[in-house]
C-alpha positions as semicolon CSV with decimal commas, in nm:
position;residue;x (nm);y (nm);z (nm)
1;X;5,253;-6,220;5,850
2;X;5,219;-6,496;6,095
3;X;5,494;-6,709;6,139
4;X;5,258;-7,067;6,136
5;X;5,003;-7,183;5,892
6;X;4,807;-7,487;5,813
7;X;4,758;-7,671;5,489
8;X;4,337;-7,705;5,379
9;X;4,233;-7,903;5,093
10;X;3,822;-7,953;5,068
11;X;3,765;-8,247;4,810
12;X;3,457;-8,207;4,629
13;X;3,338;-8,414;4,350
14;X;3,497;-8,209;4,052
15;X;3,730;-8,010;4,181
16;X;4,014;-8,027;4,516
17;X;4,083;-7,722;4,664
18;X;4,405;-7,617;4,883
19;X;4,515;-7,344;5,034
20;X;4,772;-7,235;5,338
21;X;4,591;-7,065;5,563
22;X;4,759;-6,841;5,833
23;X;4,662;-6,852;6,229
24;X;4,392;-6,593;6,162
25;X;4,228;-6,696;5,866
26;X;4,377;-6,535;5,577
27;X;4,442;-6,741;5,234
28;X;4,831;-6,696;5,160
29;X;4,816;-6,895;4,848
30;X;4,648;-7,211;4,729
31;X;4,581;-7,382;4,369
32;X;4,300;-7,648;4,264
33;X;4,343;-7,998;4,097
34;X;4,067;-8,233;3,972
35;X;3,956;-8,475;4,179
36;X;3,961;-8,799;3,951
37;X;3,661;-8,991;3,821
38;X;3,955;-9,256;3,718
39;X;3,899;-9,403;4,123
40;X;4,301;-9,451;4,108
41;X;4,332;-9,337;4,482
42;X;4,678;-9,424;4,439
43;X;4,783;-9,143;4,170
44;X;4,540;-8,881;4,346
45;X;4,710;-8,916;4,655
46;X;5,047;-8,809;4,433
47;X;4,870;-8,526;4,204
48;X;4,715;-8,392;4,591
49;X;5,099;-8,409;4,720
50;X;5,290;-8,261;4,508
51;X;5,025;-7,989;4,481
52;X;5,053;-7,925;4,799
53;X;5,444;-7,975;4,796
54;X;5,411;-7,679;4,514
55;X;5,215;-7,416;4,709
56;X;5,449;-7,475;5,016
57;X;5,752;-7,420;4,829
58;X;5,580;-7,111;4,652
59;X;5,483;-6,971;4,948
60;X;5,840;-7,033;5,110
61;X;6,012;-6,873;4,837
62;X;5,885;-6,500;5,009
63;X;5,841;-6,610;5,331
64;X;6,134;-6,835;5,451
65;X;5,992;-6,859;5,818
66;X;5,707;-7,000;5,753
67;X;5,595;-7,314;5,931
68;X;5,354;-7,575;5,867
69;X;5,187;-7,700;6,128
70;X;4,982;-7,978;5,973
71;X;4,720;-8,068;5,662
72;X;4,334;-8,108;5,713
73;X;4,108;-8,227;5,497
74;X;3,700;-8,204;5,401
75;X;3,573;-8,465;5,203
76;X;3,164;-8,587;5,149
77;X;3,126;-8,848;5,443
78;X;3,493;-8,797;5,581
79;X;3,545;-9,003;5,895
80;X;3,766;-8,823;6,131
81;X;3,802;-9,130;6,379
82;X;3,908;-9,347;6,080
83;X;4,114;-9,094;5,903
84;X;3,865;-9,223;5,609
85;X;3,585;-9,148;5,289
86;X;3,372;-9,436;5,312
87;X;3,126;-9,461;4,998
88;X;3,092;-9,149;4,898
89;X;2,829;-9,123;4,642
90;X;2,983;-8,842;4,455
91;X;3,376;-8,908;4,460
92;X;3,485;-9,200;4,208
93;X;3,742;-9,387;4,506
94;X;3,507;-9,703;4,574
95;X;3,428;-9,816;4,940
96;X;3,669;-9,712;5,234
97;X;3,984;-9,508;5,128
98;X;4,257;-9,463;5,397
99;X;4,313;-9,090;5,289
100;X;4,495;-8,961;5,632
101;X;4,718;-9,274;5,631
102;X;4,856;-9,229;5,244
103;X;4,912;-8,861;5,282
104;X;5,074;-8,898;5,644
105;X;5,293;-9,135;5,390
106;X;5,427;-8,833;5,170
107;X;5,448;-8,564;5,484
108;X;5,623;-8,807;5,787
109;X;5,741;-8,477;5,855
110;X;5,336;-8,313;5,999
111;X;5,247;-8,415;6,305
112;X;4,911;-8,326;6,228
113;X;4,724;-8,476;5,917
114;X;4,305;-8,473;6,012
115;X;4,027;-8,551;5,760
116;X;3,626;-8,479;5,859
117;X;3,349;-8,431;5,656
118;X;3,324;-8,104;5,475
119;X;2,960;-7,929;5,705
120;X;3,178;-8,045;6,014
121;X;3,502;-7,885;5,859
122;X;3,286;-7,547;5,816
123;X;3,181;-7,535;6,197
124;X;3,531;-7,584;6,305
125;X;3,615;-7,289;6,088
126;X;3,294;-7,087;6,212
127;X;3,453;-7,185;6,493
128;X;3,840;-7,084;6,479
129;X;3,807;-6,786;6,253
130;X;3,435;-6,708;6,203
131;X;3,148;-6,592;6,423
132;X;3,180;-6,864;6,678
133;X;3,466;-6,745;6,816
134;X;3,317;-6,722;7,175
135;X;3,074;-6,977;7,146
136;X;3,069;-7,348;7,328
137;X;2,724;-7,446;7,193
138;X;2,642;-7,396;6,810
139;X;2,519;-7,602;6,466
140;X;2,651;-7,468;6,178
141;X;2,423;-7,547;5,892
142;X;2,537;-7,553;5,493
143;X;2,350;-7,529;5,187
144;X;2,431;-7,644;4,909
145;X;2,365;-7,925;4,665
146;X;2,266;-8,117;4,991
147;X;2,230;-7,967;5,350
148;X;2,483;-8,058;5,569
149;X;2,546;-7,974;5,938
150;X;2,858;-7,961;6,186
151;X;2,708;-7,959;6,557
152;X;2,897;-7,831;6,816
153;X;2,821;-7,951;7,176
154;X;3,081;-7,749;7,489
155;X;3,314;-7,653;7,262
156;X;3,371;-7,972;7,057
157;X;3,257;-8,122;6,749
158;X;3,014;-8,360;6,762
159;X;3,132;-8,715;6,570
160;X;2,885;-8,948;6,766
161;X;3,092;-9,337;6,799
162;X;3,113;-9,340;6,437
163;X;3,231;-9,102;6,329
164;X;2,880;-8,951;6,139
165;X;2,712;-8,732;6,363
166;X;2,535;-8,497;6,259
167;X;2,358;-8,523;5,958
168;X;2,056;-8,310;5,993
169;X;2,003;-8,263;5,693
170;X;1,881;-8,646;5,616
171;X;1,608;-8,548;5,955
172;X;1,257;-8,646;5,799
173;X;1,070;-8,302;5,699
174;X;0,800;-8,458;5,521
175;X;0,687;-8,840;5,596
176;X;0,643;-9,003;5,189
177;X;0,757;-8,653;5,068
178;X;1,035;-8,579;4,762
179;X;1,277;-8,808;4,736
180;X;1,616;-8,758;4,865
181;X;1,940;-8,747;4,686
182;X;2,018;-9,034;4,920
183;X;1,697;-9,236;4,808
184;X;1,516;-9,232;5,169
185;X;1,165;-8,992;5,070
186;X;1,046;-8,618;5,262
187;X;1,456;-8,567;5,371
188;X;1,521;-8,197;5,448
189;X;1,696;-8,196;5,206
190;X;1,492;-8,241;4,912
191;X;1,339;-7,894;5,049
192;X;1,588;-7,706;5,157
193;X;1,877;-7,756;4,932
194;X;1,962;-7,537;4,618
195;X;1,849;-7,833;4,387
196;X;1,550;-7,837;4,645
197;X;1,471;-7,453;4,575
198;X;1,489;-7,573;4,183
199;X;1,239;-7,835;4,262
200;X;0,980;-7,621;4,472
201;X;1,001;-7,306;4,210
202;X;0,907;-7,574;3,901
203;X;0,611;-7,718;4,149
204;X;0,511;-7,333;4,218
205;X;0,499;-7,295;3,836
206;X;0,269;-7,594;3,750
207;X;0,096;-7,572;4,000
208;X;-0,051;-7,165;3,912
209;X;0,045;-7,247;3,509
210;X;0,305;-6,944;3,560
211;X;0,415;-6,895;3,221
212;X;0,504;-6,497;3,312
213;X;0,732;-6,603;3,564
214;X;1,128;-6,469;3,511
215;X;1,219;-6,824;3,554
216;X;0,918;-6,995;3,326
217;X;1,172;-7,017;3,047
218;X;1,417;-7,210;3,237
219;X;1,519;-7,571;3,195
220;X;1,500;-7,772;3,471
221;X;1,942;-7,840;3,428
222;X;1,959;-7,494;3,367
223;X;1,737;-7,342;3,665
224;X;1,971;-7,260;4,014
225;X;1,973;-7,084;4,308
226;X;2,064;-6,784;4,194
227;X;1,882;-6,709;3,938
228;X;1,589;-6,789;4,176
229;X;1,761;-6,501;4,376
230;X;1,773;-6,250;4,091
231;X;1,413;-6,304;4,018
232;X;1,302;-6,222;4,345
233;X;1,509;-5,920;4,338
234;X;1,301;-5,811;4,095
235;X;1,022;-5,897;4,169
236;X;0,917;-6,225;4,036
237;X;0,605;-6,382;4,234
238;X;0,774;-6,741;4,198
239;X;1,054;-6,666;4,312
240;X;0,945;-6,476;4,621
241;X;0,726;-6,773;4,722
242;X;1,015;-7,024;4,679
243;X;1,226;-6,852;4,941
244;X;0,915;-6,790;5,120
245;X;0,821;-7,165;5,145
246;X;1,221;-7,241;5,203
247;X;1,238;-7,033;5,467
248;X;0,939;-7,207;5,659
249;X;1,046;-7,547;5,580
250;X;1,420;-7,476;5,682
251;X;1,263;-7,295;6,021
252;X;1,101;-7,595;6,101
253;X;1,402;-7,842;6,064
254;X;1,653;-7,588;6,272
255;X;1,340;-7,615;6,546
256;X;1,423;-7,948;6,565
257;X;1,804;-7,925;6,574
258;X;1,687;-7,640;6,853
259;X;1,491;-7,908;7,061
260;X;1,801;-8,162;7,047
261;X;2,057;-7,968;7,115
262;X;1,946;-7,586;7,285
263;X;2,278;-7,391;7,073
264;X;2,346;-7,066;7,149
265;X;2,310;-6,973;6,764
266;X;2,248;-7,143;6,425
267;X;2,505;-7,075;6,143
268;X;2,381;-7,097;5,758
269;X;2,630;-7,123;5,477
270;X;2,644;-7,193;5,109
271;X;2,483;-7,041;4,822
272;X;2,130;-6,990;4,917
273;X;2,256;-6,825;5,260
274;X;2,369;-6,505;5,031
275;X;1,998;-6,407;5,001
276;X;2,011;-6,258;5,301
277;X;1,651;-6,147;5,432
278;X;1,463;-6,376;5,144
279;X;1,622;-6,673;5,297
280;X;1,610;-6,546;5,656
281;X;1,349;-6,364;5,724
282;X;1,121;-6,665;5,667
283;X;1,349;-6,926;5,822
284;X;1,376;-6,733;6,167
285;X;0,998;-6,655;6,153
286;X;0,909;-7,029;6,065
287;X;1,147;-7,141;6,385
288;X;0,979;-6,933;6,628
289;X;0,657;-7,099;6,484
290;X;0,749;-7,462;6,611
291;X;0,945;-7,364;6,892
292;X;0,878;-7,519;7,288
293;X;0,810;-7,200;7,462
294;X;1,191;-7,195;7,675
295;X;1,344;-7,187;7,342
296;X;1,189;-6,874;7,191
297;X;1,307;-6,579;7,116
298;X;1,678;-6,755;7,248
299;X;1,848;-6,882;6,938
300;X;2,049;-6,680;6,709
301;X;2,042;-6,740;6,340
302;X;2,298;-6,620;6,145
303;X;2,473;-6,606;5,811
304;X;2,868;-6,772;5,829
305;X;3,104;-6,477;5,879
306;X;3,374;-6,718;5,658
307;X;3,434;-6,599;5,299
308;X;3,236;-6,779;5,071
309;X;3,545;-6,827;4,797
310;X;3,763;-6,926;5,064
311;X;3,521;-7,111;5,283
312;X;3,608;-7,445;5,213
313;X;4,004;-7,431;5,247
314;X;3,994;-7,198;5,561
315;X;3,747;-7,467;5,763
316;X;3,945;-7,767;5,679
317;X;4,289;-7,568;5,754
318;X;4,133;-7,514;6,101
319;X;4,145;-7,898;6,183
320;X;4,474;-7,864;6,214
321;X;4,451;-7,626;6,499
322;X;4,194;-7,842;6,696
323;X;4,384;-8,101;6,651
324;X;4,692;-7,906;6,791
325;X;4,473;-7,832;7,135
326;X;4,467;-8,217;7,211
């Protein structure tokens, strides 16, 4: 086992994840707490400490030697400059919390404590552990109940003076189109997301009155990405078309992240990504489509080579080592 590890926690809006990850990737242990709708920031920051306290002395008990080089953190709209979440619409903490500056309180002992948002905390670890080992110029793309993005310009993340870069997700797909979770209208994604994919398959239904469709007898709460997945497996005409039309709209959005930036590759994560060729197929044919001519037939897209279970902890715990590198 290697002798130095990092601490990840990813903060999402039910449930805080942390791990200790060693130099090459691996989960050693980690444990999950909720994260509060109370908005006490106060008594989170203790629960996330001494949960973190507790999987460090765990893991010390059968490895003595083990050393901990630092904590990083993934949060929705996690400013790295600031060490801060500011108004994040799904975590209960109101306004600006100082999250890097309380736990720096209960660890005086890490030099390195780092908070980012959790799509930029994925590309760092595409980018440490993953398939972007060897690669200066990449956008990592996630999907999930929004799409988020961590851009990667000569070997360094992208935070723009704000700390916010890279939100491609919120690029305009569709002027006046769906509305977006963050109220602006035609945001990629309102297309593109899984609750997007819900969205599309219920306007495929209406629109040809598919009542023989796998997923016809699905609520609207109950309908998700997966089960979208499942019915194409099988067959299911909806369902094909929904990753079909995903695919194009997603193609076109990455030719615009293309035409910004000219990466060496693409990376897609989340849930949707593990539809392989339904998802891809489309997306990679769609980008060609709206591609300038010197970009064809150039850009890689591929799926995340991180583990999806482990995803979350294992690019936050890589923070740690960018950090390190300064």
């Amino acid at each position: 086992m290697n002798r130095k590890a990092t601490v990840g926690v990813d903060i999402g809006g039910t449930n805080t994840a942390i791990g200790i990850v060693d130099a090459i990737g691996n989960v050693l242990v980690k444990d999950n707490i909720e994260t509060p709708s109370h908005g006490d920031v106060d008594t989170y920051i203790v629960d996330l400490a001494n949960a973190i306290k507790a999987l460090i002395k765990s893991l010390k008990l059968v490895n003595p030697d083990i050393e901990i080089m630092g904590i990083g953190m993934g949060a929705p709209n996690g400013n790295y400059y600031n060490g801060t979440i500011e108004y994040a619409p799904n975590l209960s903490f109101k306004g600006v919390v100082h999250l890097v500056e309380l736990l720096k309180e209960k660890f005086p002992e890490l030099d390195y404590v780092a908070l980012t948002n959790d799509a930029n905390a994925a590309a760092i670890g595409e980018m440490i552990y993953g398939g972007a080992k060897d690669m200066k110029n990449f956008v990592m793309y996630t999907l999930g109940t929004g799409v988020g993005s961590g851009v990667v310009v000569n070997g360094d993340l992208v935070y723009g003076h704000d700390g916010f870069a890279g939100e491609c997700g919120h690029t305009t797909l569709i002027p006046g189109g769906r509305s977006c979770g963050c109220g602006i209208p035609g945001h990629l994604e309102a297309y593109c997301s899984a609750p997007g994919m819900k969205r599309t398959a219920f306007e495929i239904m209406a629109r040809d009155n598919a009542g023989d469709s796998l997923l016809a007898d699905k609520s609207f709460k109950e309908l998700n990405s997966k089960m979208i997945y499942d019915a194409a497996v099988k067959g299911d005409k909806v369902a094909l078309e929904v990753f079909e039309q995903t695919g194009k709209w997603l193609g076109q959005g990455l030719a615009d992240t293309v035409h910004h930036l000219s990466p060496e590759a693409i990376f897609i994560f989340g849930g949707p990504s593990a539809a392989g060729d339904y998802i891809f197929k489309p997306t990679k044919e769609s980008l060609e489509a709206h591609l300038l001519p010197i970009f064809k037939n150039k850009i890689k897209v591929l799926p995340s080579q991180l583990k999806p279970g482990d995803a979350a902890i294992v690019g936050a715990s890589a923070l740690v080592w960018k950090e390190m590198e300064k």
